[in-house]
Backbone as CSV, one residue per row, in Angstrom:
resi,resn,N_x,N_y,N_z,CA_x,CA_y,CA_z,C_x,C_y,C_z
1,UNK,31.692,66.621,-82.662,31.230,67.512,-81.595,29.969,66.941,-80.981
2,UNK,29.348,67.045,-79.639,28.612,66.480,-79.209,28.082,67.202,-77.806
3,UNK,26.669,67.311,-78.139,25.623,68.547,-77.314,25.756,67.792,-76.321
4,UNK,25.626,68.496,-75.359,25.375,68.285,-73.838,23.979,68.448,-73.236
5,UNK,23.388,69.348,-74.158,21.788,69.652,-73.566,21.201,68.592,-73.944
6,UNK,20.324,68.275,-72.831,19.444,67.585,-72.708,17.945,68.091,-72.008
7,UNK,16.804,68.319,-72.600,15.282,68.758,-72.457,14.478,67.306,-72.576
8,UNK,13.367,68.371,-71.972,12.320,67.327,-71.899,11.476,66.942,-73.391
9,UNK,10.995,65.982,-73.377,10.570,65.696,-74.270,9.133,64.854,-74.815
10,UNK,8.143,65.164,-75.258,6.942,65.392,-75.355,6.998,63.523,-75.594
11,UNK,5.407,62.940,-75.950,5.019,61.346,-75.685,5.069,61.390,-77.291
12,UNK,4.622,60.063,-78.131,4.651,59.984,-79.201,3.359,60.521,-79.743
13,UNK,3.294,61.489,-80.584,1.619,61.638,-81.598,1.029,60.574,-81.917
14,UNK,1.507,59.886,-82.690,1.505,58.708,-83.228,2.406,57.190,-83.291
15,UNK,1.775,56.290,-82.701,2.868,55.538,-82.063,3.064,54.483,-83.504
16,UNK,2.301,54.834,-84.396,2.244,54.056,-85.748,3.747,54.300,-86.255
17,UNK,4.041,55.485,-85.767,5.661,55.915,-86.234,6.908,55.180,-85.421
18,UNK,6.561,54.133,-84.461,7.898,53.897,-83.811,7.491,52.212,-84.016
19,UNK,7.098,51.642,-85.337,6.516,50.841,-85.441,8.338,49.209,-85.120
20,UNK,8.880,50.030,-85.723,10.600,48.618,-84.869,10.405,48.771,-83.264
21,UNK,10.341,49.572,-83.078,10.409,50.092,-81.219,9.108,49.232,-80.755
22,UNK,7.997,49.020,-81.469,7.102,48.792,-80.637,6.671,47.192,-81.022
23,UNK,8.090,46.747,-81.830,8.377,44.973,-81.803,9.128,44.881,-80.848
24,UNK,9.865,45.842,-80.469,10.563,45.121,-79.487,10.004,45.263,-78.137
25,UNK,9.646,46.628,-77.816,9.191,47.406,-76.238,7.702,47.504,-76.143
26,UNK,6.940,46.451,-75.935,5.689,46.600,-75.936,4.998,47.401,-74.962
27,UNK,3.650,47.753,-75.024,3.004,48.157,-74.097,3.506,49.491,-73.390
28,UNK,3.247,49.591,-71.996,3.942,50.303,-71.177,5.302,50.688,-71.728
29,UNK,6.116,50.204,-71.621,7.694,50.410,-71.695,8.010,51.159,-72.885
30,UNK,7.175,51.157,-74.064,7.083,51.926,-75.315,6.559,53.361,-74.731
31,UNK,5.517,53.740,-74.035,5.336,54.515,-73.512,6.298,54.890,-72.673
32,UNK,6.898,54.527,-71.431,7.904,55.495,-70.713,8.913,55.796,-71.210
33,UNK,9.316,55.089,-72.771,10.737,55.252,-73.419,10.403,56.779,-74.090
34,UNK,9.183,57.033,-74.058,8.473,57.973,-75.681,8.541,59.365,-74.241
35,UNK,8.922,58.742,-72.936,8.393,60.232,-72.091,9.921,60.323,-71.665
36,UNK,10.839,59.607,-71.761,12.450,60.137,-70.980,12.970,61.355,-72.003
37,UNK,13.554,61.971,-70.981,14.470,62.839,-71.884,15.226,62.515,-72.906
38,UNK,15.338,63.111,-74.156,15.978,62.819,-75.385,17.389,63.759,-75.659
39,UNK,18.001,63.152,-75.997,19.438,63.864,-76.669,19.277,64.958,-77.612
40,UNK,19.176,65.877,-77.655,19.395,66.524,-78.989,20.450,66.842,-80.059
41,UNK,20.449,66.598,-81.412,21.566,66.684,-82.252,21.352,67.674,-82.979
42,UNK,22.425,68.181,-83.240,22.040,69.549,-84.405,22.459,69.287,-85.472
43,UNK,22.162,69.418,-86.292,22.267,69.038,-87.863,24.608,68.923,-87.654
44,UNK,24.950,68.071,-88.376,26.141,67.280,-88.173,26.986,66.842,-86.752
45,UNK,26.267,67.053,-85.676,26.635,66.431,-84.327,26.266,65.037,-84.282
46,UNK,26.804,64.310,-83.493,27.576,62.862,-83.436,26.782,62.877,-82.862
47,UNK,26.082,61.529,-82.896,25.559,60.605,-81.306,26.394,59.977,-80.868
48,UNK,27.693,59.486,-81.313,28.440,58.732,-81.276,29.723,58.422,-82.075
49,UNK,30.866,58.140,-81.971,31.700,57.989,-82.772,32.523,56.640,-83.128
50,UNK,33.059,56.227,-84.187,33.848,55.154,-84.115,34.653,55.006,-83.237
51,UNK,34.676,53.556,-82.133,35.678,53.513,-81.456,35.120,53.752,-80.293
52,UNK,33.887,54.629,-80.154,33.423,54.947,-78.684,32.826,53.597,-77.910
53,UNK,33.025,53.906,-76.691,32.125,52.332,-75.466,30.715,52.244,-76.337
54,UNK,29.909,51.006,-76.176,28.901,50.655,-76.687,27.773,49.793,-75.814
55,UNK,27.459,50.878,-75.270,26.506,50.619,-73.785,24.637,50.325,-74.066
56,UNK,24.463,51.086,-75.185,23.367,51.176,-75.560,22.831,51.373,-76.638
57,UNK,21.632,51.262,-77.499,20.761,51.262,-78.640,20.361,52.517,-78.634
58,UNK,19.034,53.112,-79.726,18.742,54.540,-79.412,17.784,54.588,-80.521
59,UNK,16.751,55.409,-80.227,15.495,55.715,-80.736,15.432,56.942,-81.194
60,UNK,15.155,57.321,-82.593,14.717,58.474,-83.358,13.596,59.215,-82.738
61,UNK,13.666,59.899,-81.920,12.320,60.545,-81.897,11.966,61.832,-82.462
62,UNK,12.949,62.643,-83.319,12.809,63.102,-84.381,13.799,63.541,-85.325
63,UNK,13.383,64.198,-86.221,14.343,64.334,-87.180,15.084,63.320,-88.327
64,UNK,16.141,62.977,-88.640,16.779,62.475,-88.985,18.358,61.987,-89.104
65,UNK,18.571,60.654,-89.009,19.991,60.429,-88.071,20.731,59.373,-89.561
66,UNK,22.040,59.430,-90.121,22.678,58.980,-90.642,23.290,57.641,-89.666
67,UNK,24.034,56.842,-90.077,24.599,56.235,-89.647,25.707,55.214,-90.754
68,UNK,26.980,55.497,-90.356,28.188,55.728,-91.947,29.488,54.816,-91.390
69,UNK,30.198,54.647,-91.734,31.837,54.069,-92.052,32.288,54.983,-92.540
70,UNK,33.757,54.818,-91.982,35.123,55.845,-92.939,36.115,55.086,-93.191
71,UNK,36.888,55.288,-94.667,37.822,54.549,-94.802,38.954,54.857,-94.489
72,UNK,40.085,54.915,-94.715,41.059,55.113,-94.052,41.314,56.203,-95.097
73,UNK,41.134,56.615,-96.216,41.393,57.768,-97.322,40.217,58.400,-96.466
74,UNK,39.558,58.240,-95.850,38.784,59.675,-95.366,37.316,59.457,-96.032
75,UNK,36.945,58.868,-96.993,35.968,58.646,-97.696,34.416,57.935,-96.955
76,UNK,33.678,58.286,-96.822,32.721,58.273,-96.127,31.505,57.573,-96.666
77,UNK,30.885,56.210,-95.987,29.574,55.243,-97.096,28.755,55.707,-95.638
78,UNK,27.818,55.687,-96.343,26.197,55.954,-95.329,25.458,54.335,-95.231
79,UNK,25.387,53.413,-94.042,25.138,52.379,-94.329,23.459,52.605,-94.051
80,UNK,23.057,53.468,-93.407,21.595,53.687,-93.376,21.275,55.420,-93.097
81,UNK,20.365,55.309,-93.557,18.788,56.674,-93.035,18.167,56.287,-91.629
82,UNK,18.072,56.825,-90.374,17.017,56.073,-89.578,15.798,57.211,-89.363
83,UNK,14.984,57.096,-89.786,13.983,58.188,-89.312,13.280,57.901,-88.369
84,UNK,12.261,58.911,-87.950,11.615,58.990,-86.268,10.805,57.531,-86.182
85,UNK,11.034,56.583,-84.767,10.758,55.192,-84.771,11.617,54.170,-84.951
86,UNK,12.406,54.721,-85.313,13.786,53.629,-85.952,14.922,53.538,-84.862
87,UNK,15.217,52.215,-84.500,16.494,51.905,-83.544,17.452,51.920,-83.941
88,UNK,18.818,52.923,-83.486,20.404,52.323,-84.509,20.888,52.491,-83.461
89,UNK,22.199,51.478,-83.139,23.539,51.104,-82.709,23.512,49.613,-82.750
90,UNK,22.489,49.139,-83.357,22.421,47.944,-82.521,23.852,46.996,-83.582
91,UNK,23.850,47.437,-83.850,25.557,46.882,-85.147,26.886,46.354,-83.814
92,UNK,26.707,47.129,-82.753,28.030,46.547,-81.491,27.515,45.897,-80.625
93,UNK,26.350,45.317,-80.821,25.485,44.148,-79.905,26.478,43.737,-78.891
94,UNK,26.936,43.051,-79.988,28.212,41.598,-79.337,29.534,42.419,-78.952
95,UNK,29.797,43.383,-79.514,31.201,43.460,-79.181,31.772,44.631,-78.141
96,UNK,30.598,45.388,-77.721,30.826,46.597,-76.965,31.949,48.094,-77.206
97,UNK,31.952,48.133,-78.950,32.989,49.173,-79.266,31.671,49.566,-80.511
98,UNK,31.926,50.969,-80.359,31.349,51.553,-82.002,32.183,50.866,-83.072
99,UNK,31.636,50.453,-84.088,31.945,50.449,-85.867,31.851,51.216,-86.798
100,UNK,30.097,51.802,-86.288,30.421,53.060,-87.330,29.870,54.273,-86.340
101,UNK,29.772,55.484,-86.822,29.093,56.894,-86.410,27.766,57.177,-86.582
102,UNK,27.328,57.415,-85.786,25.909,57.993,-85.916,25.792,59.579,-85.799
103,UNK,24.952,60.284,-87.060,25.414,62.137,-87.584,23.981,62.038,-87.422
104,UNK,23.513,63.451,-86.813,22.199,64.017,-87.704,22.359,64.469,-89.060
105,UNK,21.099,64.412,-89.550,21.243,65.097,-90.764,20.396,65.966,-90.335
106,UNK,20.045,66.312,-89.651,18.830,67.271,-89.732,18.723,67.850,-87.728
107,UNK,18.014,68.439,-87.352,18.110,68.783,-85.928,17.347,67.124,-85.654
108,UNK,17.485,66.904,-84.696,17.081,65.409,-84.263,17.420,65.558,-82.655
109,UNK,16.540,64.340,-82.152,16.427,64.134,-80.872,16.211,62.505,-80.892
110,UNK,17.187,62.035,-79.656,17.028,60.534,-79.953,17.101,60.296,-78.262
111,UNK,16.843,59.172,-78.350,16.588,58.463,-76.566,17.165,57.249,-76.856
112,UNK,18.284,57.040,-75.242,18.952,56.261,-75.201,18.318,54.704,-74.346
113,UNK,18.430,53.938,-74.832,17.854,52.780,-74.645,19.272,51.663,-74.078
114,UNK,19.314,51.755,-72.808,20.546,50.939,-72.111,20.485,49.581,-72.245
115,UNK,21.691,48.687,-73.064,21.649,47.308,-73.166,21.009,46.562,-72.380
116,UNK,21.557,46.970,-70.844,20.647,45.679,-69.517,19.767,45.930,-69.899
117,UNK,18.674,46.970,-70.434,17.279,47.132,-70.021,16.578,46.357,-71.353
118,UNK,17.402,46.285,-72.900,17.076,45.717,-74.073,17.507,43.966,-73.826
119,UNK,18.492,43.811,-73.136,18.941,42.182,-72.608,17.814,41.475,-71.991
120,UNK,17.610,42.451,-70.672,16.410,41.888,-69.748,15.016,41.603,-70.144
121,UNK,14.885,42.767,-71.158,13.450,42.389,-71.973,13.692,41.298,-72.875
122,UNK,14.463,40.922,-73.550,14.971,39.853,-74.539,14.628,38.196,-73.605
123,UNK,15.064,38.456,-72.619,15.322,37.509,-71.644,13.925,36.669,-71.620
124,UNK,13.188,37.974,-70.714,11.880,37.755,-70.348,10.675,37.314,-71.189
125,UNK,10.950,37.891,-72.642,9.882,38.250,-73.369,10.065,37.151,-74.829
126,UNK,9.890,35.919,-75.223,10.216,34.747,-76.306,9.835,35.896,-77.469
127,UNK,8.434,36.461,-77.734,7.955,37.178,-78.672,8.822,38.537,-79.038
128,UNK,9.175,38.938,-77.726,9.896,40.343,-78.185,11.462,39.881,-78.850
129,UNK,11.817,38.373,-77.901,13.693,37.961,-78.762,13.519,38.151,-80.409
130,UNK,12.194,36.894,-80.425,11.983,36.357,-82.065,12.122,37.611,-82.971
131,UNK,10.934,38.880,-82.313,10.753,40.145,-82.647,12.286,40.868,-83.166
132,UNK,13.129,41.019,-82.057,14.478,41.634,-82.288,15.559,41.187,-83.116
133,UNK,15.323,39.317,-83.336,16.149,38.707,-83.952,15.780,38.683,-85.199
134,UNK,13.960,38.879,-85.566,13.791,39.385,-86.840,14.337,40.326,-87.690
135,UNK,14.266,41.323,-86.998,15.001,42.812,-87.163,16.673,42.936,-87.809
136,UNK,17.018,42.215,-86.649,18.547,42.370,-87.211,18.595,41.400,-88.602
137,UNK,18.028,40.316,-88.422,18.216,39.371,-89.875,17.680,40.027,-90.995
138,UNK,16.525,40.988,-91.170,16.039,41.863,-92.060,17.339,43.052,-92.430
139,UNK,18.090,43.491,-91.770,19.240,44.481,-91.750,20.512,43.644,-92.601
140,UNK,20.327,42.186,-91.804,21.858,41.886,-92.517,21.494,41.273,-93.972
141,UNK,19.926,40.538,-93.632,19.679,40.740,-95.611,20.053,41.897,-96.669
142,UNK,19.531,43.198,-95.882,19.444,44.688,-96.644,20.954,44.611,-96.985
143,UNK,21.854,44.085,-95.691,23.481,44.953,-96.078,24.105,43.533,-97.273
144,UNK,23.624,42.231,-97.080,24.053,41.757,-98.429,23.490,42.319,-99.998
145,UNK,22.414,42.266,-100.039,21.340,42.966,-101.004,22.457,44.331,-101.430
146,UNK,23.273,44.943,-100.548,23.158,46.521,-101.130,24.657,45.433,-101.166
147,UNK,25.638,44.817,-100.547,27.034,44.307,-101.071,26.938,43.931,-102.722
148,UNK,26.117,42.907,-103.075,25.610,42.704,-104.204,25.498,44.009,-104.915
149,UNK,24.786,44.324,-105.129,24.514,46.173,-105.622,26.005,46.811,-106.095
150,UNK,26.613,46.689,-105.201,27.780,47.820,-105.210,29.044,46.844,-105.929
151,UNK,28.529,45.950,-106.082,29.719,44.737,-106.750,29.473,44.233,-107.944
152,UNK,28.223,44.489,-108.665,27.425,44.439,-109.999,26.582,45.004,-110.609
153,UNK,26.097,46.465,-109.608,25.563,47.315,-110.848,25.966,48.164,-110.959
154,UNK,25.912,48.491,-112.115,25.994,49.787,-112.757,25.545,51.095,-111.688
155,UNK,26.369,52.267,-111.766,26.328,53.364,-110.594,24.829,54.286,-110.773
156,UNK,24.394,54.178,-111.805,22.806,54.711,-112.141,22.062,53.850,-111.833
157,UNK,22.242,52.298,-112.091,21.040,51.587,-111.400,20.910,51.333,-109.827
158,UNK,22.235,51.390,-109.073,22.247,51.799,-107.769,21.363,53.179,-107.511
159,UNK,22.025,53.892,-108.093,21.059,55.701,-107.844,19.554,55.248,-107.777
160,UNK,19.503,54.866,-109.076,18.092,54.473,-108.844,17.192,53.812,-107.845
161,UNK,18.180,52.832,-107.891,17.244,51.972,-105.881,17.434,52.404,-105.083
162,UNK,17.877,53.035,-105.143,18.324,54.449,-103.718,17.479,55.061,-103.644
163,UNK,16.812,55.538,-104.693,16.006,56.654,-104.902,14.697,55.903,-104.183
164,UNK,14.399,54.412,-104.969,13.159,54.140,-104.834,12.919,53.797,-103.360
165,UNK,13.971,53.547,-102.945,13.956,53.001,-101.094,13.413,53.732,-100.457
166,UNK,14.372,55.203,-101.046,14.055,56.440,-100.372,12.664,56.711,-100.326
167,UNK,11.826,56.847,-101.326,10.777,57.014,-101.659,9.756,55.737,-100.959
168,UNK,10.498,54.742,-100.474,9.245,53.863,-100.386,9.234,53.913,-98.706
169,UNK,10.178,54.322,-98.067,10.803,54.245,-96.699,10.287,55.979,-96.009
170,UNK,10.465,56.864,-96.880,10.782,58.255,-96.575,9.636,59.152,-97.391
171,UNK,9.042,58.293,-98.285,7.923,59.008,-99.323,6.364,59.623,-98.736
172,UNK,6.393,60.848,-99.101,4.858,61.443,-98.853,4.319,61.905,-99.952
173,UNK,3.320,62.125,-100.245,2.015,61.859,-101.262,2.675,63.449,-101.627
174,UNK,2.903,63.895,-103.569,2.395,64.955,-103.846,1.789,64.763,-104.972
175,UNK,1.313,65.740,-105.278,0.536,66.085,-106.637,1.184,65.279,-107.890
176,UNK,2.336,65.275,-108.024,3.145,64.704,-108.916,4.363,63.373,-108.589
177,UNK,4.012,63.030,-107.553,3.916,61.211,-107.203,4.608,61.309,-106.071
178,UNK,5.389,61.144,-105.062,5.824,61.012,-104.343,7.215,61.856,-103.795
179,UNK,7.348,63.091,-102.683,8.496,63.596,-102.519,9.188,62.864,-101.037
180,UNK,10.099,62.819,-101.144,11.327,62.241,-100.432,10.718,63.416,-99.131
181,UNK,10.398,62.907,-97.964,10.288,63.310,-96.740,10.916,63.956,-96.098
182,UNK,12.711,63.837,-96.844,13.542,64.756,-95.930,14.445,65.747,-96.691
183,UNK,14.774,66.567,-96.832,15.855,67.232,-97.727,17.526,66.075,-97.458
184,UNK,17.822,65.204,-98.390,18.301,64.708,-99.012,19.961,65.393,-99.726
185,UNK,21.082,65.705,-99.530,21.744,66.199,-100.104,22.526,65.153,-101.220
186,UNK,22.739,65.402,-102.058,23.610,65.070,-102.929,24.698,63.963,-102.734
187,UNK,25.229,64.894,-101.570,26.695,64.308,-101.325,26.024,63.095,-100.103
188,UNK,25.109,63.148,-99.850,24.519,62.123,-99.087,24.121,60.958,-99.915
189,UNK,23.491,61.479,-100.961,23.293,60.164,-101.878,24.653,59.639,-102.531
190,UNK,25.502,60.417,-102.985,26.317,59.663,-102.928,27.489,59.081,-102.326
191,UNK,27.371,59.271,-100.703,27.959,58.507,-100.047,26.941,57.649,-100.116
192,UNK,25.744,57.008,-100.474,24.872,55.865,-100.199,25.342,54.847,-100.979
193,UNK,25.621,55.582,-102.096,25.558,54.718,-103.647,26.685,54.467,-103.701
194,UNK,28.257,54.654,-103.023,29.524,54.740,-103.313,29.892,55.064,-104.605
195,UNK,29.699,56.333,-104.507,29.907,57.004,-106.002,30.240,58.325,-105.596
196,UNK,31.503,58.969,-106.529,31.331,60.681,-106.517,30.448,61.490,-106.621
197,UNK,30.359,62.650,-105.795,28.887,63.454,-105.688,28.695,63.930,-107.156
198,UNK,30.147,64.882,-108.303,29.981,64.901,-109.279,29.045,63.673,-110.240
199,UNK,29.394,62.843,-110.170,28.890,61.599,-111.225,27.499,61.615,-110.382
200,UNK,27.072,61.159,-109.166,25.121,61.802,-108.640,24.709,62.625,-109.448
201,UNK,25.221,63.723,-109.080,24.984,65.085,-109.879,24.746,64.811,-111.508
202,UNK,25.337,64.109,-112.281,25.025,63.930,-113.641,23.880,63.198,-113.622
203,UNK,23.789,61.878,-112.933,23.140,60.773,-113.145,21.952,61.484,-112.832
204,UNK,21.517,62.416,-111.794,21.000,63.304,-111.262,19.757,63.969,-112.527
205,UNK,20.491,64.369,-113.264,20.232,65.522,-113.954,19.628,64.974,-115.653
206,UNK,20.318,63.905,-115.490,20.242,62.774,-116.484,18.331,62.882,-116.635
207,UNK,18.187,62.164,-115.341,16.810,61.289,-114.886,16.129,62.971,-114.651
208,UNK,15.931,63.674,-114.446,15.963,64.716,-114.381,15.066,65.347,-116.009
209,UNK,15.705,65.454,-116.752,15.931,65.694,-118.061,14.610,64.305,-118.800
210,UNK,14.657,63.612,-118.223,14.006,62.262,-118.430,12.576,62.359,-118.350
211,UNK,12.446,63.338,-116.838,11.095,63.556,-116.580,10.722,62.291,-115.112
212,UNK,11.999,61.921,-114.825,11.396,60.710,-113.870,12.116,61.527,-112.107
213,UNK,12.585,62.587,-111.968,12.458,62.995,-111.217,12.566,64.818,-111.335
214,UNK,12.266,65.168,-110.009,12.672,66.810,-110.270,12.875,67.436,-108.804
215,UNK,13.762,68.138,-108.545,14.213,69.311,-107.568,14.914,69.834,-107.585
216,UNK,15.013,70.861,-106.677,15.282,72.120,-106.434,16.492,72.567,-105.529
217,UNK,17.387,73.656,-105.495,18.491,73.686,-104.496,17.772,73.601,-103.433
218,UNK,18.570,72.760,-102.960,17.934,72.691,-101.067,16.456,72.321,-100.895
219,UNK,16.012,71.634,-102.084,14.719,71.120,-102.094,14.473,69.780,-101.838
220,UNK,13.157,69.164,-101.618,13.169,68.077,-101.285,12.995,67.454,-102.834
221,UNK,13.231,66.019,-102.989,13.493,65.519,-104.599,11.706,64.428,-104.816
222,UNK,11.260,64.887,-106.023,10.338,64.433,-106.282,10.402,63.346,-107.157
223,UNK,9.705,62.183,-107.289,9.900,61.584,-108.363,8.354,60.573,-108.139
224,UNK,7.973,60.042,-109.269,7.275,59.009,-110.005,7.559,57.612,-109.483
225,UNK,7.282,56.835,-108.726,8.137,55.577,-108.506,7.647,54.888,-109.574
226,UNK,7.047,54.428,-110.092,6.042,53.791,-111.289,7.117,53.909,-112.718
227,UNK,7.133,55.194,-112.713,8.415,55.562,-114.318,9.459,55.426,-114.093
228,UNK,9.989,55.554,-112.795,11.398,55.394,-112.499,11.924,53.683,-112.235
229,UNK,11.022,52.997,-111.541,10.726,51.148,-111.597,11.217,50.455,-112.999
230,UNK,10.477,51.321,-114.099,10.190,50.848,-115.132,11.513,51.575,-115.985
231,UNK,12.188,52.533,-115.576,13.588,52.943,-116.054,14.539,51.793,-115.598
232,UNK,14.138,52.000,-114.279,15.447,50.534,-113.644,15.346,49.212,-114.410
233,UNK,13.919,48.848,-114.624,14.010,47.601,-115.383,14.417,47.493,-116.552
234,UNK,14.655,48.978,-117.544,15.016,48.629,-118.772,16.735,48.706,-118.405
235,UNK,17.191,49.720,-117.641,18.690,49.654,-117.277,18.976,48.171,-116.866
236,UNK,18.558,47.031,-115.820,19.172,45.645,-115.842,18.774,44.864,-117.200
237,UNK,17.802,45.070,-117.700,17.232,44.142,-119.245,18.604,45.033,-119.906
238,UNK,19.124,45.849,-120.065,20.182,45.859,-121.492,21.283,45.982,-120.221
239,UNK,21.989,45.418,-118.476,23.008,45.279,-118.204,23.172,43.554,-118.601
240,UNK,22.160,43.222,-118.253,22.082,41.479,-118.603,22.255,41.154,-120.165
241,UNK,21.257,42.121,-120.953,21.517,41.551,-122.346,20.969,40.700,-122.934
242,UNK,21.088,40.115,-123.801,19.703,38.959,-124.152,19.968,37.732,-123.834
243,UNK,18.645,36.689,-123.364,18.865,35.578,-123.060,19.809,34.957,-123.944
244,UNK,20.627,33.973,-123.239,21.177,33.092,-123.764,22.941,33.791,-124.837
């Protein structure tokens, strides 16, 4: 399903938050992108769907936006989180068709950023190409890094770097170490981790029980990155086993 309203939409508070946007769109142009009207999504509305034309890129300017694959059983992987500052479509560069979907998770508002206008700056600008070509090579490291992951570890030590990403990407300061920035569902983590939400839910409750994380229904998830680091490292020291 997909909103039609479109409002106006306020400049950035803080432009420290659109810190990918402002490798690529310097100066000025970061500014008039932060003043166009934005899309609004309501918590599970599409920006986009598999299969749709692929005209343009798009900027978080708030909330929070999924972006996933489906398999042909219906089964659903989350290949990223983008929060406010963060660019996604850029995956149909080259080929001008969606691959995957872009969902809110949350109410969100995003601004559409038209290829000619990301081409022409590319063109013009040596610092902003290097800038953009950084970006994507940092992404297709992340998506080997997580191929690896999902092809040799263990489904708790995935949970776990999930967690810590989350936390290092999405983390704000509490009293008791760091809570995940966004309410987080379950079945979200484990479409991340390619794992059943049941088996999250244990692994969940596990670490939980452990003392290395804690929350609440419909709460945001707290955890320790420090104790939980040091859980992951003893989980690969006994998946590896002893030297030699």
């Amino acid at each position: 399903m997909r909103p039609s309203h479109r409002g106006p939409m306020t400049g950035f508070a803080d432009h420290a938050r659109c810190a990918v946007l402002s490798t690529l769109f310097r100066g000025k142009l970061c500014e008039q992108l932060a003043q166009r009207p934005a899309r609004r999504l309501a918590i599970g509305h599409s920006c986009y769907l598999v299969g749709d034309p692929a005209r343009s890129v798009f900027l978080v300017r708030a909330g929070l936006v999924k972006t996933s694959v489906l398999a042909q059983s219906g089964d659903e992987l989350i290949l990223r989180l983008h929060k406010p500052g963060e660019v996604f479509g850029e995956l149909c560069f080259c080929t001008g068709k969606r691959h995957e979907q872009a969902v809110a998770l949350e109410p969100s508002e995003v601004v559409e950023i038209p290829f000619d206008e990301l081409i022409g700056r590319l063109r013009t600008d040596a610092q902003t190409l290097f800038d953009f070509l950084s970006i994507v090579c940092d992404r297709l490291a992340e998506a080997y890094e997580r191929l690896q992951s999902m092809s040799l570890d263990l489904t708790e030590e995935r949970l776990v770097r999930t967690l810590l990403k989350l936390a290092d990407e999405l983390g704000q300061s509490a009293p008791d170490g760091l809570a995940i920035g966004h309410y987080i569902k379950q079945q979200d983590l484990a479409q991340i981790v390619a794992a059943r939400r049941e088996v999250v839910s244990t692994l969940l409750n596990q670490l939980r029980q452990r003392g290395l994380v804690s929350y609440h229904r419909k709460g945001r998830i707290r955890l320790n990155p420090g104790s939980l680091q040091s859980h992951l490292d003893d989980i690969v020291a006994k998946r590896e086993g002893p030297e030699g």
